[in-house]
N, C-alpha and C positions, 0 to 999 in steps of 0.2 A: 903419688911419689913419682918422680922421675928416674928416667933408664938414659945410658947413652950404649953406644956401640959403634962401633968403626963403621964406615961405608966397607970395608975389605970383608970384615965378618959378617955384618948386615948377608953381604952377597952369596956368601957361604953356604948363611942360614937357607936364604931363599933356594939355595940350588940342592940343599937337603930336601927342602920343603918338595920338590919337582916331583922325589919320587913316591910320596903320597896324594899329592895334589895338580889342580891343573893350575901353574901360576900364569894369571895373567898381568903383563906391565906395558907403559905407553914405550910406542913405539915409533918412531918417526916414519911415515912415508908422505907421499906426495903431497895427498892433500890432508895428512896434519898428522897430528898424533895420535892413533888407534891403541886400546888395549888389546895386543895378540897375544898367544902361546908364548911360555918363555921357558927355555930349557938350558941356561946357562949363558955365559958371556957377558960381554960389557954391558953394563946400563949406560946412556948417555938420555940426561932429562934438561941436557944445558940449556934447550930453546924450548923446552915445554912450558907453557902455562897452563893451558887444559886440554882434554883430549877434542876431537870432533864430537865424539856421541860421548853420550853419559855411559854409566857402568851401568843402568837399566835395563842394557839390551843382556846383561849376565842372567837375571832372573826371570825378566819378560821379555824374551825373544819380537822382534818383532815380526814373526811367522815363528808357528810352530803345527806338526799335527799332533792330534791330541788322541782320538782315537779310528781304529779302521773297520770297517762294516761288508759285510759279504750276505747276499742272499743266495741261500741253497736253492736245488731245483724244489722242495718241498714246501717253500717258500718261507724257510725260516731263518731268521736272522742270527750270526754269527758276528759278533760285537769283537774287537782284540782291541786294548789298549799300548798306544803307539811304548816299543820300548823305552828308556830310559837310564842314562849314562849317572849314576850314583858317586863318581868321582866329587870329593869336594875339590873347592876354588878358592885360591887364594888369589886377590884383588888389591897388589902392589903401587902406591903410587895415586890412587882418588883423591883428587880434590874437597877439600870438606864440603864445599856445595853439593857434592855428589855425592857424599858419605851422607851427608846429611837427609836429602832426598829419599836414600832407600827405609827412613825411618817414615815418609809419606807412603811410600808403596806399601809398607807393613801395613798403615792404617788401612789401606784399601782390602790388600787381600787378605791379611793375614790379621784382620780384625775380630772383634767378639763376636759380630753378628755370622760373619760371611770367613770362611778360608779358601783359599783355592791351592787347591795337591798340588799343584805346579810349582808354583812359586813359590809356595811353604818349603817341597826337600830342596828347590835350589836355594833358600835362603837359610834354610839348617845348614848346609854341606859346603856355609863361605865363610870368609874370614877378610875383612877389609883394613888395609893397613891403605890410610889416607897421608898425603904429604903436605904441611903447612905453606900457604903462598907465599914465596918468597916476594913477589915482583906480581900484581895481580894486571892481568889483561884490564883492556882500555873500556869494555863494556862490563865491568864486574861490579857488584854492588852489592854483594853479601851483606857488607857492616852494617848497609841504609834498611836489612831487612831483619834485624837484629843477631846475626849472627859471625862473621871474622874469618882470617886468615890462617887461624889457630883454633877454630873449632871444633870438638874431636865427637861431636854429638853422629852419629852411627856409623864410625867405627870403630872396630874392635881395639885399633892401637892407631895413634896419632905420633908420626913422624917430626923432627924439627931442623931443617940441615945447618950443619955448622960447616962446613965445609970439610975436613974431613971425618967425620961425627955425624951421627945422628942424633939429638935426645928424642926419647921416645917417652909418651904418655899412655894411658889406657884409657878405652873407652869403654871398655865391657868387664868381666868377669873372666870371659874366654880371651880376652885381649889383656887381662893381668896374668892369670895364668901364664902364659905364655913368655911375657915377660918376666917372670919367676922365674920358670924354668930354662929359660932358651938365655942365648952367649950374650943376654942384655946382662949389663953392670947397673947399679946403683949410681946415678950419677952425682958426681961434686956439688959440694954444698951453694960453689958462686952460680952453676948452670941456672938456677930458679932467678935471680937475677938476669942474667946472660937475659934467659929466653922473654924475660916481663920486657926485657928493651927492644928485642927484637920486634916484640909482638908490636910495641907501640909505633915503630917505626916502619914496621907492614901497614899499619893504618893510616900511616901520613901518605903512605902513595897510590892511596886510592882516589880514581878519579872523581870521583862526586863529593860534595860535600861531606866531609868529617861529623858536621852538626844535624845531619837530616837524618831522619827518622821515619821506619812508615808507623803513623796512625791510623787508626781506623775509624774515628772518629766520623768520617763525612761517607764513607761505604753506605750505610742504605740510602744516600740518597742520588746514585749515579746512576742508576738505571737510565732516570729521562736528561743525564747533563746531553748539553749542547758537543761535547768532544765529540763523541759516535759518528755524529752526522760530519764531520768533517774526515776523518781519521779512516773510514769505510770506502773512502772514495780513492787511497792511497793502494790501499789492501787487496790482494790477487787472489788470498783464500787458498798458498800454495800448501799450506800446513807444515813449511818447516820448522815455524816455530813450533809448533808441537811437537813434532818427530824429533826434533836436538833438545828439547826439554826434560831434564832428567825426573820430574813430578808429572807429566801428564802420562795414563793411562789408558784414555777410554780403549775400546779394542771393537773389534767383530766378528760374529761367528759364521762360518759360511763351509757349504759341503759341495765337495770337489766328487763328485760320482757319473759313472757308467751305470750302463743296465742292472747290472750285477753288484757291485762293488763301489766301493766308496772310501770317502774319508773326511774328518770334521778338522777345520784350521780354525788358529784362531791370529787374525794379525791384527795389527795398530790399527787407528783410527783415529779420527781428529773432529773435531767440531768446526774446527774450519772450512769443513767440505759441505758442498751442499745436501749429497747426499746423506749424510749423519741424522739428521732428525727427518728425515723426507717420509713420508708417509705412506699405506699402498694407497691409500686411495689419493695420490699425487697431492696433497693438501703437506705443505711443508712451513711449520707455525717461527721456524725462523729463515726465511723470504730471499733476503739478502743479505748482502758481507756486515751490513751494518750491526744488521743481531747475533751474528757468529763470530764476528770480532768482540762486542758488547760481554757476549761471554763468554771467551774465554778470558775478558780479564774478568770479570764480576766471579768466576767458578773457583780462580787463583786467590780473589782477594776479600770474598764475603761466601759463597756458600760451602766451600770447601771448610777454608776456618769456621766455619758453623755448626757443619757435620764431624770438624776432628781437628778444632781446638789449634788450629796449625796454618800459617801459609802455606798454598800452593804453588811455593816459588822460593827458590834457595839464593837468588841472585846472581847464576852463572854467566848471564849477559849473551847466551848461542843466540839468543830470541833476536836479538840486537845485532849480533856480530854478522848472524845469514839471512836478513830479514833483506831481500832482493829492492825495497820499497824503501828502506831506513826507517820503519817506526818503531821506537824506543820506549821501552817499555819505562824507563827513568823520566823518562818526558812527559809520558800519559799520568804515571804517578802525581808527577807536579801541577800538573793540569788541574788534574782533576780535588786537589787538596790531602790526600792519604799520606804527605811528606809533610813532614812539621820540624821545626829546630826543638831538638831537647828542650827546652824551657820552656817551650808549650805547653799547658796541658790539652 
């Protein structure tokens, strides 16, 4: 069912929301749009297309301590876990690439086999109201990876601007509710209309191909393609592409200690580093950029989907946009055959 609400009331709601939550929304500074603090005043999203960093860094910080360690003179250990800030987050304004993405993190952390207490209360304690593209950046490619402008797949409530209107959608249960009961209206019978037009005409202004598609079809056989060996040679290994990607995760554990005392972090990591797989005994079994580039695309687009059913890639195009070298992630796709026209099978 659809909701509409005024931008005036929308902002209302949001400034109710303040005093139970921490709302974060994009926010213009120098170098781009950050989700910060927001405790009132104008929204202005007139030159937003996407943030810099994905909304990743809400539940996977990238540094956090986790816990702190003390040895007595007796020489016993006294363990304290780091405290922690139980405010829930409301997360105004994501991109559905980005909404999308934290439905990969669940699979990581907050999977059957494995949960991790971090990420679990910050992902209980949020609530993601994503905003449809109106106008999608020049490196964006969601459609090509099966998903849109108007995807409302992990958030709670999916956005639609009309210009002075929002319609709003739901993505969850906690995202219907809400629309129940919160200053959303039932919207008019023409908005289901309205919005099918807009959606189609968000799709015509995506840069790539309207007809391509990624297939999987040709994935096990790229390990040995010829691309690597060329493509590795562009490559610096600076790992921004993974650091602005809202689906990568890996991380590392490392202890910051004194004589006495101590403490266990946990921050990002990238496969792009040589250090990542390096070995003690200095034998490191991916060598150079070529096998560190090799996977992380092979991680995005065969073993991840293998282990959880899903690309490792929502099509936000950061990889593209800060990639210091210009390698395109829409390029190596075509390259290598995993883009096909609909009518292929």
């Amino acid at each position: 069912m659809l909701y509409e609400i005024s931008k005036n009331d929308l902002q209302t709601w949001l400034q109710a929301q303040c005093r139970e939550k921490e709302v974060l929304v994009p926010q213009e500074k120098e170098e781009g749009y950050l989700f910060l603090p927001w405790n009132g005043g104008a929204i202005n999203l007139s030159g937003y297309v996407n943030s810099l960093k994905p909304i990743k860094d809400v539940f996977f910080p990238q540094w956090e301590s986790l816990i702190k360690y003390r040895l007595d003179p007796d020489r016993a250990v006294e363990i304290t876990p780091e405290p922690r800030e139980d405010k829930p987050v409301l997360i105004f304004g994501a991109r559905p690439c980005d909404a999308q993405s934290i439905l990969l993190l669940d699979a990581v952390f907050n999977g059957a086999k494995f949960q991790d207490p971090y990420y679990c209360r910050r992902r209980e304690n949020s609530f993601i109201i994503s905003l449809a593209c109106q106008n999608p950046g020049s490196t964006c490619f969601c459609w090509e990876l099966g998903a849109g402008p108007m995807a409302k797949d992990g958030a709670d409530i999916l956005l639609i601007d009309l210009e002075d209107t929002y319609v709003a959608l739901s993505g969850t249960d906690q995202g219907n509710q809400a629309l129940m009961k919160g200053p959303f209206e039932k919207a008019s019978p023409h908005r289901e209309e309205l919005v099918e037009s807009m959606r189609k005409e968000m799709v015509r202004k995506f840069p790539s191909s309207l007809d391509r598609r990624f297939h999987d079809k040709k994935i096990p056989d790229l390990f040995t393609h010829p691309v690597w060996d060329e493509l590795y040679r562009k490559c610096l290994n600076c790992g921004v592409c993974t650091f602005l990607c809202p689906a990568c995760h890996c991380f590392d554990i490392s202890e910051e200690a004194t004589d006495r005392e101590g403490r266990r972090v946990r921050n990002w990591d990238s496969c792009m580093f040589s250090s990542f797989t390096l070995h003690g005994s200095g034998h490191n079994p991916r060598p150079s950029n070529k096998e560190r580039l090799r996977q992380r695309f092979l991680h995005k687009f065969k073993y991840f989907p293998k282990n959880y059913q899903a690309l490792a890639c929502t099509g936000c195009g950061r990889c593209i946009l800060k990639c210091p070298v210009n390698i395109d992630m829409r390029e190596v796709l075509l390259r290598v055959g995993v883009f096909a026209n609909e009518n292929e099978s």
